[in-house]
C-alpha positions as CSV (number, residue, x, y, z in Angstrom):
1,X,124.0,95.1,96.5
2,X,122.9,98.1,98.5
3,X,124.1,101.4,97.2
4,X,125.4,103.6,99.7
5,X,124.5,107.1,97.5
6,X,122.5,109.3,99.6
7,X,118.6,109.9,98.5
8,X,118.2,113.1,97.3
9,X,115.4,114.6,96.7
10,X,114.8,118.1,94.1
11,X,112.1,120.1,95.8
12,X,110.5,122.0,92.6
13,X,108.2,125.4,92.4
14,X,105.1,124.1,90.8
15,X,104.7,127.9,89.8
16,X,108.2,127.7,87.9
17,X,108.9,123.9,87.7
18,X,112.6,125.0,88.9
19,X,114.7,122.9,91.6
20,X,114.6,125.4,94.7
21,X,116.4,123.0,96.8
22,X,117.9,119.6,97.3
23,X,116.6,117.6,100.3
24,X,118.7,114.1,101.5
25,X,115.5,111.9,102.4
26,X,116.0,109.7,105.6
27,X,116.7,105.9,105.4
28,X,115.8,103.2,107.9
29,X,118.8,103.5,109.9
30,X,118.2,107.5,110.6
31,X,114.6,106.7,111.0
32,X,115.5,104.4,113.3
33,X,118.0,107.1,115.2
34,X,115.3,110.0,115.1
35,X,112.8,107.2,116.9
36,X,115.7,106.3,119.7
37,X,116.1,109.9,120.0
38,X,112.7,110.6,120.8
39,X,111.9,108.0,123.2
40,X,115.0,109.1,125.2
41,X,113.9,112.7,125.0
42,X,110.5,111.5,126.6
43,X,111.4,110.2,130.2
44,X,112.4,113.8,130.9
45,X,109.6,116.0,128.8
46,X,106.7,113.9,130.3
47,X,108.2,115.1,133.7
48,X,108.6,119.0,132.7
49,X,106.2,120.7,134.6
50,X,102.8,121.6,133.2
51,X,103.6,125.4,133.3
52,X,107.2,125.5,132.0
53,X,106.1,123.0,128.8
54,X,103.4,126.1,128.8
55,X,106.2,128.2,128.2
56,X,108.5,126.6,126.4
57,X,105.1,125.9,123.7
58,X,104.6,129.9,124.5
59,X,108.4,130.7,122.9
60,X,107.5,128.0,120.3
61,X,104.5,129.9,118.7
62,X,106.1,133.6,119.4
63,X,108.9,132.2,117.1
64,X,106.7,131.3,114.8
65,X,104.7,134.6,114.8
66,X,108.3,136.6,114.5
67,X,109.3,134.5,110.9
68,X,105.8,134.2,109.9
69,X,106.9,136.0,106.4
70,X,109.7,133.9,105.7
71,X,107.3,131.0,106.5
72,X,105.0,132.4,104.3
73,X,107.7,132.7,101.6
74,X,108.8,129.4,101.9
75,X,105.4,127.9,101.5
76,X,104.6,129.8,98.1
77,X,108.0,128.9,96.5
78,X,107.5,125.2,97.6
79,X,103.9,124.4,97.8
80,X,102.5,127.2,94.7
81,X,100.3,128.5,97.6
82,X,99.3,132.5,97.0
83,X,101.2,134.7,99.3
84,X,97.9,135.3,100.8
85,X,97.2,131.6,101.9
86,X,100.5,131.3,102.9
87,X,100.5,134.0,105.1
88,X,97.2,133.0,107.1
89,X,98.8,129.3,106.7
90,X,102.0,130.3,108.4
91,X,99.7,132.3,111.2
92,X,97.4,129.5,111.8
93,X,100.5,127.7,112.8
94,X,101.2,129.7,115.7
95,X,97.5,129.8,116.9
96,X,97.5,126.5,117.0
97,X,100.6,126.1,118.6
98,X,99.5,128.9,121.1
99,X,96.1,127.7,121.5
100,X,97.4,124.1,122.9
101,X,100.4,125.6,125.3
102,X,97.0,126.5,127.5
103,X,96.8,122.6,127.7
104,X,99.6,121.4,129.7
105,X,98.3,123.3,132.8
106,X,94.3,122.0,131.8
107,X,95.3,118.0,131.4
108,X,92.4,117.6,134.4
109,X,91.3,114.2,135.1
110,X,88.5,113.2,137.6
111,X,87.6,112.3,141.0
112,X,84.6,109.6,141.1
113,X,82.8,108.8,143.7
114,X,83.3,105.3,144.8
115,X,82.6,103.2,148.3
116,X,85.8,102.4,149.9
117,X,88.4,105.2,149.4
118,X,89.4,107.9,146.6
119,X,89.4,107.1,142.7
120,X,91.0,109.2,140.8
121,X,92.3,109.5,137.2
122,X,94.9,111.1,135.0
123,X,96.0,112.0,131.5
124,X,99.2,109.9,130.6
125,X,100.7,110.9,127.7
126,X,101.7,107.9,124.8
127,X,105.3,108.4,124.3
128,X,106.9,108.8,121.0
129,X,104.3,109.9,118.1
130,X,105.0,109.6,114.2
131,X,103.2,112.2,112.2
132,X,102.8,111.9,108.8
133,X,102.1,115.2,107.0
134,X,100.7,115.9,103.3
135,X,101.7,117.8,100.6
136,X,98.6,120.5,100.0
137,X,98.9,122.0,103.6
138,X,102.1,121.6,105.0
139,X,102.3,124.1,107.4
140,X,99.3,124.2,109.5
141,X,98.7,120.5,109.1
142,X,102.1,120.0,110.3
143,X,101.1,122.4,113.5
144,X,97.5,120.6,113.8
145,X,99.6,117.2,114.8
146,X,102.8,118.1,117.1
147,X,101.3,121.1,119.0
148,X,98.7,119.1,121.2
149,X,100.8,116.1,120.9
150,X,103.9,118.1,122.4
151,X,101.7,119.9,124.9
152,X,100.0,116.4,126.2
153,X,103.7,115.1,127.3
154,X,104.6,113.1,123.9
155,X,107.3,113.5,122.0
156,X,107.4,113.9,118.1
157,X,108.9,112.4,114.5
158,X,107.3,114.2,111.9
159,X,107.7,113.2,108.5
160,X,106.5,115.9,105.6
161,X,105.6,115.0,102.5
162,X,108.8,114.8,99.6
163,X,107.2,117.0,97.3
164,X,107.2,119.9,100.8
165,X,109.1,119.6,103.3
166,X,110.6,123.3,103.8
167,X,108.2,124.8,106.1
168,X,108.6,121.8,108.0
169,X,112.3,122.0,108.6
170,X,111.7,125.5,109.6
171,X,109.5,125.2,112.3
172,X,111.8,122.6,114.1
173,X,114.5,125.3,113.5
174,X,111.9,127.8,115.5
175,X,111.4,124.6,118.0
176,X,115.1,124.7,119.0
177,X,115.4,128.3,119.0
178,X,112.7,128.9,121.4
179,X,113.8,125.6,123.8
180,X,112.1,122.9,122.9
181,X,114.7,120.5,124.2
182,X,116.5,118.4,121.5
183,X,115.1,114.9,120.4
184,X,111.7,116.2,121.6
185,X,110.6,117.3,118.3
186,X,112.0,116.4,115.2
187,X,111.4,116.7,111.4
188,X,113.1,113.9,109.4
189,X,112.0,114.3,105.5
190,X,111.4,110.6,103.9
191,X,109.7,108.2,101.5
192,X,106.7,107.4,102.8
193,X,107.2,103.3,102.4
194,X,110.6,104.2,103.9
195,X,109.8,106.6,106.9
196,X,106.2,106.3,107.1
197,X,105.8,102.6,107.1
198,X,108.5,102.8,110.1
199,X,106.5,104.9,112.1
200,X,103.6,102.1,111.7
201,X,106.2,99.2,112.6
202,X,108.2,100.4,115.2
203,X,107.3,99.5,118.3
204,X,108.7,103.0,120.3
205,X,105.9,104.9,118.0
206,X,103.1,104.7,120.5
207,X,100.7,106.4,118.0
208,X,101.0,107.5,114.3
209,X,99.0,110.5,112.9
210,X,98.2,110.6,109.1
211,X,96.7,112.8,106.7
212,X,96.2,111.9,103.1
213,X,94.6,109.6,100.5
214,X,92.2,107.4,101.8
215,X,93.4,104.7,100.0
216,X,97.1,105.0,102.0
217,X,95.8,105.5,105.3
218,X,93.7,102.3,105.4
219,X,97.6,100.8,104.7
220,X,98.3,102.9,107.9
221,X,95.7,101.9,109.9
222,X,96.0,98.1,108.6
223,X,99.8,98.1,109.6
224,X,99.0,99.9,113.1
225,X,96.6,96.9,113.7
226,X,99.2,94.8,114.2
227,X,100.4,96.6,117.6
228,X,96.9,97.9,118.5
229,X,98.7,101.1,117.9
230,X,95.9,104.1,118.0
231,X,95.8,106.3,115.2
232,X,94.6,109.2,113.5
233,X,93.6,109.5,109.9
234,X,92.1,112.6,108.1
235,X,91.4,111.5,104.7
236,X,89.8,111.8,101.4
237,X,86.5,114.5,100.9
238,X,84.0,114.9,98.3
239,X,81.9,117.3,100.2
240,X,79.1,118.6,98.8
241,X,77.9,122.4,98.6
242,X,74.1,122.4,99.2
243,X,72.1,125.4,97.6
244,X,67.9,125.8,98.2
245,X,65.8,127.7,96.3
246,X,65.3,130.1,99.2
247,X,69.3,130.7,99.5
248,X,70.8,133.9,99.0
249,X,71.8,132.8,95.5
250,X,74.5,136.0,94.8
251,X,76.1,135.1,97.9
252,X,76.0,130.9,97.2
253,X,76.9,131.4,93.7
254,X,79.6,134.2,94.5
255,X,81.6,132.4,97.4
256,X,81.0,128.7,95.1
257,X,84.5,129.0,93.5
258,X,86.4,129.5,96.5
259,X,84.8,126.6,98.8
260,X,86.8,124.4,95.9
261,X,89.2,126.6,93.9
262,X,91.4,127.4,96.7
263,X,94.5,126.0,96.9
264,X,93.6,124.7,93.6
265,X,91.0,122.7,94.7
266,X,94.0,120.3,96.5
267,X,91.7,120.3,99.7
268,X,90.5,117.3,101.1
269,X,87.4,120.0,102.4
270,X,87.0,121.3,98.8
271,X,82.9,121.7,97.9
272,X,83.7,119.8,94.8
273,X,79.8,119.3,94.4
274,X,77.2,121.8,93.9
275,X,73.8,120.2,94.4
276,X,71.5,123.2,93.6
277,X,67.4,123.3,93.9
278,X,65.9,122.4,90.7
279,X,63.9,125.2,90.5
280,X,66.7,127.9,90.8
281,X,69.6,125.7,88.8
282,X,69.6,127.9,85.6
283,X,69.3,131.1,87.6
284,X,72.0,129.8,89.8
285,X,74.5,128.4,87.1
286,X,74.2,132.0,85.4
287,X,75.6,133.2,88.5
288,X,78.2,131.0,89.0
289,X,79.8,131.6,85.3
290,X,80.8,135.2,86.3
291,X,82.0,134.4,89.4
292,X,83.8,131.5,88.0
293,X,85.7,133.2,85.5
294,X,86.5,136.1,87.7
295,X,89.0,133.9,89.5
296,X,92.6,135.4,89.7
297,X,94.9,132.3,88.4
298,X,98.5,132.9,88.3
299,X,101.9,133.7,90.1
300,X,101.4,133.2,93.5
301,X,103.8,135.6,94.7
302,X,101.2,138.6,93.0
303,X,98.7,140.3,95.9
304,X,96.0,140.1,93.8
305,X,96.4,136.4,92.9
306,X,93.6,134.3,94.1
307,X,94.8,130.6,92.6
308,X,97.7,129.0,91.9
309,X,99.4,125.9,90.4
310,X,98.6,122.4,91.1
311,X,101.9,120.8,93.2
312,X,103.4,118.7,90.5
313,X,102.9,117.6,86.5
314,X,101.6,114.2,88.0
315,X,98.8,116.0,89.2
316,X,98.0,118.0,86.7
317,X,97.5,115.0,84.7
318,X,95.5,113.2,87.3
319,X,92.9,116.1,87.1
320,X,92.5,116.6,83.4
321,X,91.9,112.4,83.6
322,X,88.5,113.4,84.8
323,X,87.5,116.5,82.6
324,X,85.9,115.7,79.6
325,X,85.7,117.9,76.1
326,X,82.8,119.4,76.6
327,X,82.5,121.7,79.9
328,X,80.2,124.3,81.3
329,X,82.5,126.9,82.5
330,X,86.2,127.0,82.6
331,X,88.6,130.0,83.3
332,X,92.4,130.6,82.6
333,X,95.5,130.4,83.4
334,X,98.8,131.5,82.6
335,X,101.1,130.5,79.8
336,X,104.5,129.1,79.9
337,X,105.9,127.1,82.7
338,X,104.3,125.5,85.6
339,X,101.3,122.8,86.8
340,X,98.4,125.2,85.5
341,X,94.9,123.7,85.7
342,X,92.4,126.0,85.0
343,X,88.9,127.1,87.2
344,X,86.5,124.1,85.6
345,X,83.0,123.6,86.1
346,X,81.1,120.3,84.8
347,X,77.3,120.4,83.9
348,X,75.3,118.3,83.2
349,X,77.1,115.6,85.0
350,X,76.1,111.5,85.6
351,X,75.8,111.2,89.0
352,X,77.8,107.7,88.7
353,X,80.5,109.3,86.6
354,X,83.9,109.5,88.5
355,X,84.4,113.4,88.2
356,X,81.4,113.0,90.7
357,X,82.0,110.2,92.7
358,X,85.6,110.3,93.1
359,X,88.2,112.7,95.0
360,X,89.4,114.5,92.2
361,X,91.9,117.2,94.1
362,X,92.0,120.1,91.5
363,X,90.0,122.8,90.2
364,X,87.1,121.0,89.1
365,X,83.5,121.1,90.5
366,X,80.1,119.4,89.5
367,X,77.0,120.8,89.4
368,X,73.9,118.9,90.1
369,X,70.5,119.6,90.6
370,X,68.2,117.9,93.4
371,X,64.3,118.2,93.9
372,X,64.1,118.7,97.8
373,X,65.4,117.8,100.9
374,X,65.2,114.3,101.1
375,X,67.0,114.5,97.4
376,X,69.0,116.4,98.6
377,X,70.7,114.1,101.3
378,X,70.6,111.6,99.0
379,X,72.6,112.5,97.1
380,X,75.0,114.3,99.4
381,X,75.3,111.1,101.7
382,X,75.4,108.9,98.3
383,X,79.3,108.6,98.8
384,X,82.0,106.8,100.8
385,X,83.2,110.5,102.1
386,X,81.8,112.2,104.8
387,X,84.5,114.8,105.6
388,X,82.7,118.5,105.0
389,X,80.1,120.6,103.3
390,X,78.0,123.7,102.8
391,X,74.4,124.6,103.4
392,X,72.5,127.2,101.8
393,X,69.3,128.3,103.2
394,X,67.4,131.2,104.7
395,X,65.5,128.8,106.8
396,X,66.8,127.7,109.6
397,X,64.7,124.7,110.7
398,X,65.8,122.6,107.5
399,X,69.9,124.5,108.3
400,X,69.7,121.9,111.2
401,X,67.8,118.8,109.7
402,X,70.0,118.8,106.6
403,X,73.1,119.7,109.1
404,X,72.0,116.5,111.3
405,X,71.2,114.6,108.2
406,X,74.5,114.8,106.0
407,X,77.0,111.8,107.1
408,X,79.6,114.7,107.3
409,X,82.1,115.8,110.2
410,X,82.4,119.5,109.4
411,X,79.9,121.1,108.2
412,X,78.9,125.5,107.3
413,X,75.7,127.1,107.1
414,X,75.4,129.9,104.7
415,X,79.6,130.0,104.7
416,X,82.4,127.6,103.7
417,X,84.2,127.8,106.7
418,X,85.3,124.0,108.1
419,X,88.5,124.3,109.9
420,X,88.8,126.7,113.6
421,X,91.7,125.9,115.6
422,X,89.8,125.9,118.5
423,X,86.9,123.9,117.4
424,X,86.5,119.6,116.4
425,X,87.9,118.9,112.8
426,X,87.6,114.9,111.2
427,X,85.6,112.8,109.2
428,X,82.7,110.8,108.8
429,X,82.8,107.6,106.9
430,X,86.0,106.7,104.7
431,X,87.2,110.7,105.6
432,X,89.1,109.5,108.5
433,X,89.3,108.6,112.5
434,X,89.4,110.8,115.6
435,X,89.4,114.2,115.6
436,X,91.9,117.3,115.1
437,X,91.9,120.4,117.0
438,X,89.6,121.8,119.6
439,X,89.8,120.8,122.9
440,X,89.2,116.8,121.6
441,X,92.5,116.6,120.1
442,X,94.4,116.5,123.4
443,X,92.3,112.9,124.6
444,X,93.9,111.4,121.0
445,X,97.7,112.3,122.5
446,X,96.7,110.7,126.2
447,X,95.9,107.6,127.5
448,X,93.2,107.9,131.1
449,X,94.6,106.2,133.9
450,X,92.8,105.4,136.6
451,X,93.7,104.7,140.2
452,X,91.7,104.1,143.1
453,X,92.9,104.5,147.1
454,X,91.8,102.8,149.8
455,X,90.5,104.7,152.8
456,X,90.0,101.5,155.0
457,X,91.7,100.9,157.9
């Protein structure tokens, strides 16, 4: 017998551990509903013209920009993010979402010549799109998916993760408010073998976006097969931080923690290798320990705070799995309740173990060292990742080969810095297909037409 109890869901502070809120997760039949809903709502916002969806995505982000603390708020009490993060999170938001309503009016397609008459093409947009959103970046991930799918003509299902799905329900809150018609963009919190996997069946979802493990977006992608249905997958990382002898070494070892500690280290973009020139390793790891243990772990509400808690026990457990005894550096964390993991650094490490061969998503980094550059890539490309990574050098002739050499989609030269709103973001490899933001994003949301006229008589 089916039971007929609502699925609720208790959305926990991982800083805390206490129940903030109670969440009713959508079955098939609202699934189903939010899907009708959407493909009605797209007959008439495909049609709206290019500059009043402009505008319309204009209100959007200045809603955004106007709640942008409570965002903020939200985002620390359900994700453990410091109010610092969450505050650039909940701004990134509205960039993107102000970046892409400069799109509607910029869909151009092309005249080519051709004997015979005109050919021209144009942008069409898909129709209904099912976004599936993670837990570690809610917010702007969120943003990253319906703002160039909204501003391309489609309309939108989003489905945040269980664990946080506040920031979510917010902005389609904002949405309304600023007159995004109804049914044109819609959050509808689920299970993902519930919500998800009906976004990769139904036939009205013209297109699913997905970001998380690698392991359930190949389900995705598998399940989309079966309707030729496009998608877009950002997936797992084990990026590699690459440090040469001739590197600012304060700077490389100083900046180190944060390319993996932020967020604690639940980024698919985290530098959770260090592959450091033999020659400087020692001088390099007696940097690092300072820096290291001069990480600010603890309530993410504080200013100062520069870490917080991992999003759930089940995760906390997950990364201790792959920490042994015995470790090179690790830092604190606070007592009492809450998914603590502390600042951890592994050295000497097998290069076959998993704490360097698989995604671990917490604070832990590996430190190895590497002869030269061919060593180097090696061992950088030596995995089935290829989402992003560091180089450190003064030189700039080997910044490039290395940058062309690493199997790697975003990649930072002397920084850390992967993800611009206005620039390409995806994956190499097993990190994922297509790409996010940038002016690319828009041709993943359109299908080109093309239509030729005859000038004969």
């Amino acid at each position: 017998m089916t039971s007929t109890e609502p699925d609720l869901f208790e959305v926990v502070n991982p800083a805390t551990e206490e129940v903030i809120e109670t969440v009713a997760m959508a079955g098939p039949a609202e699934t189903d509903a939010a899907i009708a809903r959407a493909r009605a709502a797209f007959d008439s916002w495909r049609r709206v013209a290019p500059a009043d969806r402009a505008r319309l995505l204009r209100a959007f982000a200045a809603a955004v920009d106007a709640d942008r603390e409570n965002l903020a708020q939200l985002e620390v009490a359900n994700a453990g993010h410091t109010v610092g993060n969450a505050r650039w999170e909940a701004g990134n938001a509205r960039d993107v979402i102000e970046y892409y309503a400069a799109a509607p009016e910029r869909l151009f397609g092309r005249q080519i010549p051709v004997a015979g008459g005109i050919d021209v093409t144009f942008q069409e947009p898909l129709g209904v799109v099912g976004i599936i959103v993670p837990w570690n970046f809610p917010m702007p991930i969120a943003a990253w998916g319906f703002a160039p799918a909204l501003a391309a003509g489609n309309t939108v299902v989003l489905k945040p993760a269980e664990l946080t799905p506040l920031t979510a329900l917010r902005l389609a809150e904002l949405a309304l408010q600023a007159g995004i018609p109804e049914g044109v963009f819609q959050v509808l919190p689920g299970r993902g073998p519930v919500v998800g996997e009906r976004f990769v069946t139904h036939p009205d979802v013209r297109k699913v976006v997905f970001t998380g493990s690698t392991r359930v977006g190949k389900a995705v992608a598998a399940g989309c097969a079966a309707q030729v249905k496009p998608v877009t997958l950002e997936l797992g990382g084990k990026s590699a931080n690459i440090v040469f002898a001739d590197a600012d070494l304060m700077k490389a070892a100083a900046t180190a923690p944060y390319a993996v500690f932020d967020n604690a280290g639940q980024d698919c973009c985290a530098r959770s290798r260090i592959l450091v020139q033999e020659s400087v390793f020692d001088e390099f790891m007696a940097l690092l320990e300072p820096a290291v243990l001069g990480v600010r772990v603890g309530d993410p509400r504080d200013e100062k705070t520069e870490m917080g808690p991992l999003i759930s026990a089940a995760q906390r457990e997950r990364v201790a799995s792959y920490v042994p005894e015995q470790v090179a550096v690790q830092g604190l964390v606070p007592e009492g309740r809450g998914f603590w993991f502390p600042p951890t650094v592994l050295a000497p490490v097998d290069q076959s173990s998993p704490a360097f061969t698989e995604e671990i998503f917490g604070p832990v980094v590996a430190v190895v060292p590497f002869r030269d550059e061919e060593d180097a890539l090696r061992i950088a490309n030596r995995t089935e990742y290829g989402l992003s990574g560091s180089i450190w050098t003064r030189d700039l002739g080997r910044a490039l080969r290395v940058a062309r050499g690493v199997e790697a989609g975003n990649l930072s030269v002397n920084s850390h810095s992967s993800v611009r709103y206005s620039t390409p973001f995806g994956g190499f490899k097993q990190s994922g297909l297509g790409r996010e933001l940038g002016p690319d994003a828009l041709n993943a949301f359109t299908e080109t037409k093309n239509v030729f006229i005859s000038t004969e008589e």
